[in-house]
C-alpha positions as CSV (number, residue, x, y, z in Angstrom):
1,X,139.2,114.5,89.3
2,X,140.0,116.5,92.4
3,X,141.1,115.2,95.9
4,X,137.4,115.8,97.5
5,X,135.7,113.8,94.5
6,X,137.8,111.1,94.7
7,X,137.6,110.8,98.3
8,X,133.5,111.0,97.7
9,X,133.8,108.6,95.2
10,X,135.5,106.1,97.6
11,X,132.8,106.9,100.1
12,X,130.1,105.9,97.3
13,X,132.2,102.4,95.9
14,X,133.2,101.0,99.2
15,X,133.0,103.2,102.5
16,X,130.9,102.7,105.6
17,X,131.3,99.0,105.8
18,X,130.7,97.9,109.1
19,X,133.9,97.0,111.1
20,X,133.3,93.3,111.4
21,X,133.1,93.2,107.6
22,X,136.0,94.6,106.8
23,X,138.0,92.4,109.7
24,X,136.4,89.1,108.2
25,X,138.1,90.4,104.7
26,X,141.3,91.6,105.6
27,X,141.4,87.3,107.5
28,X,140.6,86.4,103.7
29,X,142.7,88.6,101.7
30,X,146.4,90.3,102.2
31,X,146.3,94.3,101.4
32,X,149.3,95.2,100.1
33,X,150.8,99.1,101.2
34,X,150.7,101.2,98.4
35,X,146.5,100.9,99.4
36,X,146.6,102.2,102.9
37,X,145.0,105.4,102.5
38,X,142.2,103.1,101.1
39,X,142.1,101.2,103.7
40,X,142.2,104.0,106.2
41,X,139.1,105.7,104.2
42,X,137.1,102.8,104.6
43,X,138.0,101.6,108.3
44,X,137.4,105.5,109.4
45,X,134.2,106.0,107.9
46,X,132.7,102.5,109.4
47,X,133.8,102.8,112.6
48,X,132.4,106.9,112.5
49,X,128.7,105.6,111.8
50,X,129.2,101.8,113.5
51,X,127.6,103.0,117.0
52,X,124.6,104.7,114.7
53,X,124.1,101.7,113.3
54,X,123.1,100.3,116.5
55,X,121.0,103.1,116.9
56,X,118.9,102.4,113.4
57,X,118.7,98.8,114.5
58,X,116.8,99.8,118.2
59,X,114.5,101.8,116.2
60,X,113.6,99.8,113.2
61,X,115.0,96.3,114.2
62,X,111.5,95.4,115.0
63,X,109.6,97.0,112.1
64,X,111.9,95.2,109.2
65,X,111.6,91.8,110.8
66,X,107.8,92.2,110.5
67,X,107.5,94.1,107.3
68,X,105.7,92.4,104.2
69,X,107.4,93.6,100.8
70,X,105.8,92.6,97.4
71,X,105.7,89.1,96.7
72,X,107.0,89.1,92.9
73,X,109.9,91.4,92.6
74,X,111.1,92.2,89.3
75,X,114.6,90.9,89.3
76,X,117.1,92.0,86.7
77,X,119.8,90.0,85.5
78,X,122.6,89.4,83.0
79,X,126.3,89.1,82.9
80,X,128.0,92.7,83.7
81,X,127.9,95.4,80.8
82,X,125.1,93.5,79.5
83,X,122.8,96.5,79.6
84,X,121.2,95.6,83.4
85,X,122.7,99.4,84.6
86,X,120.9,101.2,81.5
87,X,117.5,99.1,82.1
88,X,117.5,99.8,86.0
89,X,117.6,103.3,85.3
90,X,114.4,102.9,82.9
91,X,112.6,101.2,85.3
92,X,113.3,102.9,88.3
93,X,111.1,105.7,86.8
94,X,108.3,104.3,87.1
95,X,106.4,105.9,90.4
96,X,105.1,103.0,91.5
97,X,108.5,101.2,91.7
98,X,110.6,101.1,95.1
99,X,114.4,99.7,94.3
100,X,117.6,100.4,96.1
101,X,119.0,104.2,95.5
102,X,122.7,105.6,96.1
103,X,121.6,107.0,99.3
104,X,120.5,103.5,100.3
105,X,123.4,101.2,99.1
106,X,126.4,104.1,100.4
107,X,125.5,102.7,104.3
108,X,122.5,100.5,104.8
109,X,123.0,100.5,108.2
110,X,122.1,103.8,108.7
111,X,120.3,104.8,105.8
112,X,116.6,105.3,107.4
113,X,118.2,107.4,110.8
114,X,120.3,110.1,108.6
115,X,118.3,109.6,105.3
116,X,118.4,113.2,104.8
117,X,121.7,113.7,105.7
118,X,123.2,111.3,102.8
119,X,121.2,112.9,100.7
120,X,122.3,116.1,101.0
121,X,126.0,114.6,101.6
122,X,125.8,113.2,98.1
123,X,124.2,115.7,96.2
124,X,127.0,118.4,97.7
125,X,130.0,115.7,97.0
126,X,129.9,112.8,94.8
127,X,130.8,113.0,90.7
128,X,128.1,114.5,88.5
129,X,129.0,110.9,86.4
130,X,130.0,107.4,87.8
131,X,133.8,107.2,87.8
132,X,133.6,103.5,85.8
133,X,131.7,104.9,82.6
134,X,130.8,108.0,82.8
135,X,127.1,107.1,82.8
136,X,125.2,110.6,85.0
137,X,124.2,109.7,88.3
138,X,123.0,111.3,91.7
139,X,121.8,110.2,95.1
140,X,118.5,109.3,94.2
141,X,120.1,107.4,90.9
142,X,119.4,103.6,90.9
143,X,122.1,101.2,92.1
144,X,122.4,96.9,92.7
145,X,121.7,95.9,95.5
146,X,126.0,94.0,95.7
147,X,126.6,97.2,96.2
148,X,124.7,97.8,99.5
149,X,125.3,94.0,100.8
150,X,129.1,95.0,100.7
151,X,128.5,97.1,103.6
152,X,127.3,94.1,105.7
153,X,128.7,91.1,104.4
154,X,132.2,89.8,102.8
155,X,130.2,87.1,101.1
156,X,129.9,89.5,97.7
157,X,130.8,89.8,94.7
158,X,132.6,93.1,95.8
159,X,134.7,91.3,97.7
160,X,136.6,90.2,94.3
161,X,137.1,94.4,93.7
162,X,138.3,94.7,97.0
163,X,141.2,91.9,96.0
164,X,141.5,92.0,92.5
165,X,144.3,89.4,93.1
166,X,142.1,86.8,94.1
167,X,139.1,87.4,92.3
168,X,138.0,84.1,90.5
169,X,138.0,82.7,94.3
170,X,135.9,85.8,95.8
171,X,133.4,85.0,92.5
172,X,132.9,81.5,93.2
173,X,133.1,81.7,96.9
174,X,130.5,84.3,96.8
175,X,128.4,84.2,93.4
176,X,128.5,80.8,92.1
177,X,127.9,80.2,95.8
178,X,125.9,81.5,98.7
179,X,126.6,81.4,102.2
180,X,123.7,81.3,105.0
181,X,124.6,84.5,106.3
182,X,124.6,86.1,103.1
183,X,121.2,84.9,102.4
184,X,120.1,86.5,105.6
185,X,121.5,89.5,104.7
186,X,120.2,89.8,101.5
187,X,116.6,89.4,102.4
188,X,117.1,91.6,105.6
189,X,118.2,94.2,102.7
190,X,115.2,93.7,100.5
191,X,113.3,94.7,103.2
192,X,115.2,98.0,104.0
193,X,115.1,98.5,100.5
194,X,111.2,98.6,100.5
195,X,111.4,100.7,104.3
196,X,113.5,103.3,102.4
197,X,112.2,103.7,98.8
198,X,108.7,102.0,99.3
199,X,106.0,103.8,101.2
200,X,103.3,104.6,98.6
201,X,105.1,102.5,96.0
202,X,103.3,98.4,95.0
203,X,106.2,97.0,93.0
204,X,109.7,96.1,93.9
205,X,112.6,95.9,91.6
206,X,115.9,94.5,92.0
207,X,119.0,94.9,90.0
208,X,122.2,92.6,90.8
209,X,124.0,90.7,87.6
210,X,125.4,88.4,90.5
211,X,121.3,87.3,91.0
212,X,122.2,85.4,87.2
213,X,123.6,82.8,89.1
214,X,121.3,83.0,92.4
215,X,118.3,82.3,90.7
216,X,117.4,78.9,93.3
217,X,118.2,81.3,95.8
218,X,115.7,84.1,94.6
219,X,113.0,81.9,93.8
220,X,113.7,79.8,97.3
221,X,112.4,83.5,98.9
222,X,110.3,84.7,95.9
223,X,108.7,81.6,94.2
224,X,106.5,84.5,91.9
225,X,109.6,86.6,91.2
226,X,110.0,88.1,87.5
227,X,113.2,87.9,85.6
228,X,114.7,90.4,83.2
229,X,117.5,88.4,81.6
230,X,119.6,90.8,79.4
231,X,121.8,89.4,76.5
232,X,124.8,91.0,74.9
233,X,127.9,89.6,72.9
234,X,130.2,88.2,75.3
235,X,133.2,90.1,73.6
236,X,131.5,93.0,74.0
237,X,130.7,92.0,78.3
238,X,134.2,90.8,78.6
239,X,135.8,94.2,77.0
240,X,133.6,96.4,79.0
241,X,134.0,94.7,82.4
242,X,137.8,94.4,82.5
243,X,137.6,97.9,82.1
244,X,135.4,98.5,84.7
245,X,137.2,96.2,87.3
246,X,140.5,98.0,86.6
247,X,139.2,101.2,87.5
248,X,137.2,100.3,90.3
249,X,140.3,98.0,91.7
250,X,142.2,101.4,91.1
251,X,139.8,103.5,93.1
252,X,139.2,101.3,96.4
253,X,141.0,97.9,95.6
254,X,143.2,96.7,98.4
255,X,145.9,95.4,96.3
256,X,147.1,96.0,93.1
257,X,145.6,95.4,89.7
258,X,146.3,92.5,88.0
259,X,148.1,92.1,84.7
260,X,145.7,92.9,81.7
261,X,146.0,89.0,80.5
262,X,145.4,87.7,83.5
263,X,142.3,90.2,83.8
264,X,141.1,89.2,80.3
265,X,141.5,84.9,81.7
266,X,139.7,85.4,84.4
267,X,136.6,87.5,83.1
268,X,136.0,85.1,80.0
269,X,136.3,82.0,82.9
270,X,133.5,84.0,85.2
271,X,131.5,85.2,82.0
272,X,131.3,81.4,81.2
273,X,130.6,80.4,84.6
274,X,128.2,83.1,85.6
275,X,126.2,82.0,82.4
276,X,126.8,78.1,83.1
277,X,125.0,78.7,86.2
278,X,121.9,80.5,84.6
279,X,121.2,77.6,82.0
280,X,121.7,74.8,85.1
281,X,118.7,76.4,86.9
282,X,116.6,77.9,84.2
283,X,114.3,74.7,84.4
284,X,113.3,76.2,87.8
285,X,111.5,79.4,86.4
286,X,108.1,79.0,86.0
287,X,106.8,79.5,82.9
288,X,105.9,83.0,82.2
289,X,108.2,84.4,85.0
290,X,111.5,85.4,82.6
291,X,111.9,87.5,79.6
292,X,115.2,87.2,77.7
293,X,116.4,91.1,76.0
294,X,118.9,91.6,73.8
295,X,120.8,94.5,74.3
296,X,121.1,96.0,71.0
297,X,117.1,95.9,70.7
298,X,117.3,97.8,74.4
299,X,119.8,100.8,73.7
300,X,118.3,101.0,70.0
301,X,114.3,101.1,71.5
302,X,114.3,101.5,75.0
303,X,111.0,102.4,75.3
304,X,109.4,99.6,73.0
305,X,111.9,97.6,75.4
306,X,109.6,98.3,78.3
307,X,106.8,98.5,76.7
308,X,107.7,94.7,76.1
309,X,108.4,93.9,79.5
310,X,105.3,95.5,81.0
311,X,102.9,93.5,78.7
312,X,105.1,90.4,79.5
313,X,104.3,90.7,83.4
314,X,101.0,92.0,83.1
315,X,102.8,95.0,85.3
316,X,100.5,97.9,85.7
317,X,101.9,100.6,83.1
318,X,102.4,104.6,84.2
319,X,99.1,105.9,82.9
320,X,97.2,103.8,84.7
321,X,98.6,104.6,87.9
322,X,96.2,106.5,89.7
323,X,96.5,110.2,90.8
324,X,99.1,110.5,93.7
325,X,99.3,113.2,96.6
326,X,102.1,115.4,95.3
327,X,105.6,115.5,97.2
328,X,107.3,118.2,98.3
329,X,111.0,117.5,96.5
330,X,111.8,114.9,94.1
331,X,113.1,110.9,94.1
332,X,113.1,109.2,96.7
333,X,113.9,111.8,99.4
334,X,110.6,113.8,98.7
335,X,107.6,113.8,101.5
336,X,104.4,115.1,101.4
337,X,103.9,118.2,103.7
338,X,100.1,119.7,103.4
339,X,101.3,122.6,104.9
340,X,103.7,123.4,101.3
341,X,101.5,121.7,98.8
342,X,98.1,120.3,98.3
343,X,97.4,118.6,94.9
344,X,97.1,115.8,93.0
345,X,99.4,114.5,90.2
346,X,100.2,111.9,87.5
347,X,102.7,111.3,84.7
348,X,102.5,110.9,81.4
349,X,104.5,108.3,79.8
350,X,106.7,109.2,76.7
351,X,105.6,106.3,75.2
352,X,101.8,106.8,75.2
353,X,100.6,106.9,71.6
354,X,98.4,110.1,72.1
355,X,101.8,111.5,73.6
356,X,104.2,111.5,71.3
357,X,102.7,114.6,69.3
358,X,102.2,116.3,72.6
359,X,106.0,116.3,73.4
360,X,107.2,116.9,69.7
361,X,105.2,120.2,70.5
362,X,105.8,120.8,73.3
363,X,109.3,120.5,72.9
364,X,109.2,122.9,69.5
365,X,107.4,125.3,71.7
366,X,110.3,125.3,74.3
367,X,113.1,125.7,71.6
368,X,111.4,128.4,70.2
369,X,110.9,130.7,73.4
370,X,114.2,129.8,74.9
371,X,115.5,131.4,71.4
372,X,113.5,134.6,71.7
373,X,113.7,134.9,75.7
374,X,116.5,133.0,77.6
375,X,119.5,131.8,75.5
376,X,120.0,128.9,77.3
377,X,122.2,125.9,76.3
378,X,122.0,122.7,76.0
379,X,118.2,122.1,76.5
380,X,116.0,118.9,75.9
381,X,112.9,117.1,77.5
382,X,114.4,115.1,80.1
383,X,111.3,114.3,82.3
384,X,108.0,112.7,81.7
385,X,104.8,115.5,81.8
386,X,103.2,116.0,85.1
387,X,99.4,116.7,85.0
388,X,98.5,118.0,87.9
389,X,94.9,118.7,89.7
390,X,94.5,121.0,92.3
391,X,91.2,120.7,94.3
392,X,89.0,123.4,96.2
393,X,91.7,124.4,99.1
394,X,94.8,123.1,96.6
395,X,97.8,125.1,96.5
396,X,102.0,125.0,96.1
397,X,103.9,127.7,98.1
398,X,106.6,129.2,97.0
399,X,110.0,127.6,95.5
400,X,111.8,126.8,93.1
401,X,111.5,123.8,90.6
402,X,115.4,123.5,90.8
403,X,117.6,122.7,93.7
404,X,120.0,125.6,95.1
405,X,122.9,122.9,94.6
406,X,123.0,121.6,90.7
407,X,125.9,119.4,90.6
408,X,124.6,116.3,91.0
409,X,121.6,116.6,88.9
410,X,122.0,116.6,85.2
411,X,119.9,117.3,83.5
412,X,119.4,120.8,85.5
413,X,116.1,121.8,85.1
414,X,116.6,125.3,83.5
415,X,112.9,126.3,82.1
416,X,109.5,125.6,83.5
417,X,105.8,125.9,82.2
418,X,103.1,125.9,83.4
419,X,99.8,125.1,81.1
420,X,96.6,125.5,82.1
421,X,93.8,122.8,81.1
422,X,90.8,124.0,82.6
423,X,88.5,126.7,81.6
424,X,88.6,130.1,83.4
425,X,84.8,129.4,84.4
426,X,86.0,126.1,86.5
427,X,87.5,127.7,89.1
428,X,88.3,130.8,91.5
429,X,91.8,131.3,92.7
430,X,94.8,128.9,91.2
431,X,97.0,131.7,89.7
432,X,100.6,131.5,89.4
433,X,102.9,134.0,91.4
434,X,106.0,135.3,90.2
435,X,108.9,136.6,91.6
436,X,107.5,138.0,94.1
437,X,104.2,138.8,96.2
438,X,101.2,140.0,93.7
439,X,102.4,139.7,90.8
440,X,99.3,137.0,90.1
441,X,98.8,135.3,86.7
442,X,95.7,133.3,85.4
443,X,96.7,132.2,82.8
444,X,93.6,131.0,79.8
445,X,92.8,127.6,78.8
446,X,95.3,126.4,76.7
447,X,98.0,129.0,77.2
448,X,101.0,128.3,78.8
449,X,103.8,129.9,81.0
450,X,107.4,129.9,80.5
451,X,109.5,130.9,83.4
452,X,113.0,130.1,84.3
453,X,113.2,127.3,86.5
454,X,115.3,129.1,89.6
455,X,112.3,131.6,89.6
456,X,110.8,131.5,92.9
457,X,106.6,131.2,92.6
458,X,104.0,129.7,94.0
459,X,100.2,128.2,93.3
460,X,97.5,131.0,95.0
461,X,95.0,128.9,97.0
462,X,92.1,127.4,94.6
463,X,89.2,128.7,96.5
464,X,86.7,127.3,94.4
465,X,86.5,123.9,91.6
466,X,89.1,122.2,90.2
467,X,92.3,124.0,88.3
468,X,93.9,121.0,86.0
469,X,97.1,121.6,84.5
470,X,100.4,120.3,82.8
471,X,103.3,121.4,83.8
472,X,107.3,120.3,82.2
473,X,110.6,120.9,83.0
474,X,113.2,121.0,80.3
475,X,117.1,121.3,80.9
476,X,120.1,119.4,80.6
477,X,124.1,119.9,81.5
478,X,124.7,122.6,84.7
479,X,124.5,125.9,84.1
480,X,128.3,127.0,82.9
């Protein structure tokens, strides 16, 4: 890894906590020398964005106290390595659902005032892949909300990856327990979290494996709250977290790693613990408000996996979300500018019965012309269909469906197509532009369009009925 993705990386794991944080650790725990530089990285880049901190709180102080989030998160728990990272991610998809985001959790504290500046900070520096398993990841990638509380409180479970020395006190000090100001924190969070990811969105989802043993704690805030419990072999947990922990205590820990023994000790204590704490306030749950998933049953069908938990919570499923303004720009940092774009969009899930034979052809289709015309590699269906309506006055002016700056997206979108759903006697106007000025398409009904996806084009104004169509991305790895 080289010097500027480590530093990133850093950034990511533990920089930007605010300087009163970091001065309540260092009274709590003893940083040895060899970790200065870390120490230096993460003092620095508090104190450079402390005073905008101040700022964010003057202009949206007000606004959080007051703000109403969703009564009933969705709460997803389960020791660590249990599969909670892999059933965010899933979730998160869903348009309708707001959780916390890299570009959220990296500094809280300024997340709203230079939202588009992290952004862009992260998509230009961090890893294409998280450094502790490799699993791809971006700024608008899903992450727990520990991660984000760090920043603004010593009372986390990060503080135990901060001191790897002294973790089984930092765990039950700060998991098996919860301090008053950590419960402010967290709910002052929650509704950042819904400030930042939520407009337009009805559901909220939280992530946090240290939440297994909060449970009083959530429902004392969230009395209809839904839990995802997942459940994996403990060997398999224990394994998989020591791991993790000694890289991450390698990449910002303030002392040095523990022995591997003592490592192994104190995970199977914490695993027990963490798990002992569950059962004690399962009773409090009321019925119909947790679903227990094992993790084989989630990596082997994560989709029948979902399907499972949307029917459990009655949660409203992707195809019956109704049509949305479109975006300009994807995740969480896209906004909607009438002046770019003027339609009307939904998704199709890949799980929808009458689906499945559209993507097996759609995707044959793709393979087939990417033979014959482009010769690109690595290429798969990597996002859900968008059907899209464009209404008398609808248009999209010209870009690209690709950002300039690939590295932190796999999967690259590489090819594009456009299919065209309505009849040519529907509408006037709707043609696709290529390239460049009047080189106009209309494409028939049922036809479709394949373009590479760093083509620049554009949607002519519709000047008369409606133009439906679906439109896909497929892609994978960066270009090479």
């Amino acid at each position: 890894m080289s010097g500027s993705k480590l530093f990133a990386d850093q950034l990511v794991a533990a920089g930007f906590i605010r300087p009163q944080v970091l001065w309540r650790g260092l009274q709590l725990g003893q940083p040895a020398r060899s970790r200065w530089p870390v120490i230096l990285t993460i003092t620095a880049s508090g104190l450079l964005v402390e005073p905008l901190a101040w700022l964010q709180s003057l202009l949206w102080g007000h606004q959080l106290q007051r703000l109403a989030i969703p009564p009933h998160p969705v709460v997803v728990i389960g020791h660590w390595r249990s599969g909670t990272t892999y059933l965010h991610q899933l979730l998160s998809c869903d348009p309708s659902t707001a959780t916390a985001r890299n570009s959220l959790t990296i500094a809280p504290q300024v997340a709203l005032l230079l939202k588009p500046l992290i952004r862009w900070a992260l998509s230009t520096g961090m890893s294409t892949k998280r450094p502790i398993d490799a699993v791809p990841w971006g700024p608008d990638d899903p992450q727990e909300d520990e991660v984000g509380l760090a920043r603004l409180t010593i009372d986390t479970n990060m503080a135990g990856v901060a001191f790897p020395q002294a973790y089984p006190f930092h765990f039950r000090r700060s998991v098996l327990s919860s301090s008053r100001h950590f419960e402010r924190k967290w709910l002052w969070f929650n509704r950042l979290t819904w400030l930042h990811d939520g407009p337009g969105k009805t559901q909220l989802l939280i992530k946090n494996s240290a939440h297994t043993a909060r449970v009083a704690l959530v429902l004392k805030h969230y009395p209809q709250a839904r839990f995802i419990l997942l459940k994996r072999e403990p060997i398999a947990c224990i394994r998989s977290l020591v791991q993790v922990k000694q890289r991450l205590a390698e990449l910002v820990g303030l002392q040095p790693v523990p022995a591997i023994t003592t490592q192994v000790e104190e995970t199977v204590a914490a695993h027990r613990e963490l798990l002992q704490a569950f059962e004690a306030a399962r009773a409090l749950i009321p019925p119909g408000q947790l679903l227990e998933l094992n993790y084989n049953d989630l990596v082997e069908e994560p989709l029948n996996a979902v399907h499972r938990i949307y029917e459990h919570f009655a949660l409203t499923s992707w195809e019956e979300m109704p049509p949305q303004n479109a975006q300009v720009g994807g995740g969480s940092g896209g906004k909607y500018d009438t002046k770019t774009r003027i339609s009307h969009i939904s998704w199709i899930p890949f799980n929808h019965p009458d689906a499945i034979p559209m993507y097996k052809k759609l995707e044959e289709m793709m393979h087939k012309t990417n033979r014959r015309h482009f010769g690109f590699q690595d290429m798969a269906i990597n996002e859900q269909a968008q059907y899209t309506e464009y209404p008398e006055g609808g248009f999209y002016d010209w870009h690209m469906d690709c950002d300039l700056i690939m590295k932190h997206e796999p999967p690259v979108r590489k090819i594009s197509m456009t299919l065209v759903l309505s009849p040519e006697t529907d509408f006037e106007g709707g043609g696709l532009e290529l390239a460049r000025p009047g080189q106009i398409m209309r494409p028939k009904q049922g036809h479709a369009v394949f373009f590479a996806s760093f083509v620049m084009h554009r949607v002519v104004p519709v000047t008369k009925g409606l133009r439906k169509s679906l439109v896909m991305w497929f892609g994978g790895e960066p270009f090479k």
